[in-house]
N, C-alpha and C positions, 0 to 999 in steps of 0.2 A: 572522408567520403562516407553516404551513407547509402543501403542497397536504394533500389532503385524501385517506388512503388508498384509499377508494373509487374514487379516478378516474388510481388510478395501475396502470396493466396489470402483470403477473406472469407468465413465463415459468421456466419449473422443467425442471430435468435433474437424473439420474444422473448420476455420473461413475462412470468407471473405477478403481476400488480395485487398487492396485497392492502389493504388499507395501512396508516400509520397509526390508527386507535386500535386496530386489530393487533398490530406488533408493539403496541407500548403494551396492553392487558397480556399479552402473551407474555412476553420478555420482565413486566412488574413480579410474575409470579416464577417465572424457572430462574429468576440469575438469583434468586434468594438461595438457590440449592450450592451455589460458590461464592456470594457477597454477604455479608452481616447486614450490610444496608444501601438497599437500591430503592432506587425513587427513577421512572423511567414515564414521560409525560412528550407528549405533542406540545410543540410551541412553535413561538416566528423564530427562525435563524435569529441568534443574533451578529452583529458586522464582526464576521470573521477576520476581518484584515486589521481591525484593532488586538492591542494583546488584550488577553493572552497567548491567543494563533495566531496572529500574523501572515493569515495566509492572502493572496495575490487578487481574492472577490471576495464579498463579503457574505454570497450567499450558496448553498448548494441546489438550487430548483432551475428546472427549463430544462428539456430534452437531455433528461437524464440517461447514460451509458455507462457501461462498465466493458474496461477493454481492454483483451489479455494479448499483449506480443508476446513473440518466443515461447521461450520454455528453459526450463530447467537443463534439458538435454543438450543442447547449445552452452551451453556451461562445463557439466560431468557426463562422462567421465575425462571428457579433455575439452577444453574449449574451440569455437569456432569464432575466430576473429574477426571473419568477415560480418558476423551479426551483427549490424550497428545500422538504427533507426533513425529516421528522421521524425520530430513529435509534428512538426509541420504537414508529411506526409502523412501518418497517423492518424492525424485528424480527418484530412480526406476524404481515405477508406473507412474511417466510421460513419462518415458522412454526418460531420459536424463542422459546423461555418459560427467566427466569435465567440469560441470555448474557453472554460476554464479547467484545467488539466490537474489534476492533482493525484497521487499512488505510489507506489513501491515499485520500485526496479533497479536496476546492474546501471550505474552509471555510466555518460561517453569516455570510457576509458584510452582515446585517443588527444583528447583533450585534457584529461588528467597523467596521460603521462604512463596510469597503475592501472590496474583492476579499482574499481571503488563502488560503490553504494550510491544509488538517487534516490531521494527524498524528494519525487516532483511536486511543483508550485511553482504553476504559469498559466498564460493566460494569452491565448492569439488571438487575435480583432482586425479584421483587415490586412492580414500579414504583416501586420504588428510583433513584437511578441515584448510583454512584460514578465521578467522571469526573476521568480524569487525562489528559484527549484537549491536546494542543498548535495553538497558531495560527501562522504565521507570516504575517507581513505585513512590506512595503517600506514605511520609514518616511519622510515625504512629504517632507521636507529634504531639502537637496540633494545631501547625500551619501551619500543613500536606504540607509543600513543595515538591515539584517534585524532585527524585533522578533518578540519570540517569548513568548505567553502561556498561561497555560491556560487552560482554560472552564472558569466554575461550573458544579458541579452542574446548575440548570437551565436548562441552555442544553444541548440536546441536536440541536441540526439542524445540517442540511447543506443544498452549496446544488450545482446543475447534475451533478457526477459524482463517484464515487466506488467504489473497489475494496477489497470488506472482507472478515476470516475472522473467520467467527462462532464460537463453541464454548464448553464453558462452564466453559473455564479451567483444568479439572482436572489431574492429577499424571498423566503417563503416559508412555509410550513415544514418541519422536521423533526426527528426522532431523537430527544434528549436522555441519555441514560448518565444516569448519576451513581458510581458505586463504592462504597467504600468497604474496606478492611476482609480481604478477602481470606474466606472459609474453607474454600474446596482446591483440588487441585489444576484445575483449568484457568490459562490465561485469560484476559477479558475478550479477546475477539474470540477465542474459540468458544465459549463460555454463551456468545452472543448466537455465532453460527448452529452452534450443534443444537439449542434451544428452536433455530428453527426448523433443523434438520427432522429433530423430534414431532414438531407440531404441523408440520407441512410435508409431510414425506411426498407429497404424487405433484409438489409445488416447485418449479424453479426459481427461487426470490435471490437477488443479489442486491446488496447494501453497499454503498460508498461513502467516504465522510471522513470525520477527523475526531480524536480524542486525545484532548488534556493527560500526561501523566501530573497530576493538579500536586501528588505528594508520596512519597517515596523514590525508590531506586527499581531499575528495570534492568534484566538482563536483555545485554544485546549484541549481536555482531557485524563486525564490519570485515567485507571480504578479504583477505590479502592479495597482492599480487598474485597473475594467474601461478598456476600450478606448475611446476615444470616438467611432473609426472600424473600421470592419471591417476583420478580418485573414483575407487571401486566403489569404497565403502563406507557408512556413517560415522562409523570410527578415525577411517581419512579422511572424512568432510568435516568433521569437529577437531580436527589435529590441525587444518589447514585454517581454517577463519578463526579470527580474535575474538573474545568474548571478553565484555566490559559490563560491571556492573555500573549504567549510567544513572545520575542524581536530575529528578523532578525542578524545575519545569520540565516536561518533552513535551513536544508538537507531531502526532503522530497524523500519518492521513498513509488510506488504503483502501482495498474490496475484501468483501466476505463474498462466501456464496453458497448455498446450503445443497450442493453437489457440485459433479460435475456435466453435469447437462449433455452426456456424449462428445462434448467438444474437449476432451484433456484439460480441462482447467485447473487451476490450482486455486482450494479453496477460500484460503486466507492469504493476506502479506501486506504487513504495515511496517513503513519503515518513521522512524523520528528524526525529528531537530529540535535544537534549543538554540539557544542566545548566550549560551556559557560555552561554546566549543564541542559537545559531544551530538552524537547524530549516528545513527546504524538501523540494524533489522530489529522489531522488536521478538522476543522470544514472550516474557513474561516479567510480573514485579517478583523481586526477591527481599521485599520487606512486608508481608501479606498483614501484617498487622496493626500498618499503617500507613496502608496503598488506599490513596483517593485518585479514581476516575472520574473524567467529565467528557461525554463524547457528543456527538452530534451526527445525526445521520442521514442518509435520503433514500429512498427506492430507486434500482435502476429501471427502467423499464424494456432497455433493449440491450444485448451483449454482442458485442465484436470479436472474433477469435481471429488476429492477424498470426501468418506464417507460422503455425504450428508445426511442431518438430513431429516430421513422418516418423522415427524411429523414439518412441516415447517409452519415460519408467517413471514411477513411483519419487525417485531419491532426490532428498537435498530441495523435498518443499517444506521444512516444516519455517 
């Protein structure tokens, strides 16, 4: 079962439309203060749903959103079970018809069985749905490796949080950052965000899209099973989730957003998949000396804020 659209509140923003040549000249000169070598260029999409990403459209343009269910607090410090999303209903309330769905969130853990990780990648048309969305889940042996599947078709929910760019996949003009061999100690989305945090302080700009880990290994985690005790603290929220050094190809897709716009948003959250079995949250690469990036991006222009957690805190967004 998933709640029931009617009784999930909706907060809705503009954003700030920023040009794409404005954020490629901005972003060519700050990520050089964390990359040896970035190259960051407007170009056409190209067809995303061949590899290397494989994602479910081939483009990111047309009635671009960014759009955050739940929250964190629906998670820790104990979870709320009843949290579980319908993407079909989602769509709705952002008021998107023929979407392409792609972002980071807490997988249907009624479906899986566990707690696990989505890696969304779909796509509804007509009450359709084409669903190439990934799960990852900590496999309960003892040498708890990472499992990694897809959902059928009809299995479209989610469950407590989730950060997605909606749009409806089309061919267009977008934000190519190319980076390699990193210098400084920021991961690439942070790396990306706080660059506009800096250059746009009085601007709300939020970015959605997808990046290549094209070479190297990424630190990442995938959730365990709920909790059977409450987690206070970031020390039992790093005791409690797996961390995997996972190996390049990864398929990452997610939102940034250079605040939080008064709506509790969470600034960052991109989750990965591959075609070798690994799939979780990205954290960072942990081979900085021979991490190739390749991402691809778009402006969102409106943000949806579904069923934000009245009782909100800080923990357990990084």
């Amino acid at each position: 079962m998933a709640l029931s659209p009617s009784s999930l509140p909706v907060l809705h923003k503009k954003l700030d439309i920023v040009s794409l040549e404005e954020l490629k000249n901005v972003l060519n000169r700050s990520l050089k203060n964390n990359f040896k070598d970035v190259e960051v260029s407007v170009v056409d999409c190209p067809d995303l749903t061949k590899e290397p990403f494989t994602l479910a459209k081939p483009g990111l343009g047309g009635n671009t959103k960014l759009v955050e269910v739940g929250g964190a607090p629906y998670l820790l410090p104990t979870v709320q079970k009843d949290k579980v999303y319908d993407l079909k209903d989602v769509a709705k309330l952002a008021n998107a018809v023929n979407v392409f769905i792609i972002g980071a969130g807490a997988g249907p853990y009624p479906y899986a069985g566990v707690n696990c990780e989505g890696i969304f990648n779909l796509v509804i048309e007509n009450s359709t749905v084409q669903q190439q969305t990934r799960i990852a889940k900590v496999d309960q042996g003892k040498n708890e490796s990472c499992h990694q599947e897809i959902l059928p078709d009809t299995e479209t929910r989610m469950a407590l949080l989730g950060n997605l760019f909606f749009s409806e996949g089309k061919p267009g003009k977008v934000l190519k950052i190319h980076a390699k061999t990193r210098t400084g100690n920021k991961d690439f989305i942070a790396s990306i965000r706080e660059s506009l945090e800096q250059e746009f302080p009085n601007k709300l700009i939020g970015l959605g899209g997808t990046f290549l880990l094209k070479e190297g290994k990424a630190k990442q985690h995938v959730m365990r099973d709920f909790s059977k005790t409450p987690i206070g603290t970031e020390e039992e929220l790093n005791k409690w989730l797996k961390f995997y050094n996972m190996s390049a190809p990864m398929i990452a897709v997610g939102t940034l957003i250079n605040g939080e716009g008064g709506l509790d948003l969470r600034v960052q959250h991109f989750h990965s998949f591959s075609h070798h079995g690994e799939a979780g949250h990205y954290h960072i690469d942990v081979t900085p000396e021979t991490v190739e990036y390749l991402g691809y991006f778009n402006v969102g222009e409106e943000i949806y804020r579904i069923d934000a957690p009245k009782e909100t805190h800080s923990f357990g967004r990084d």
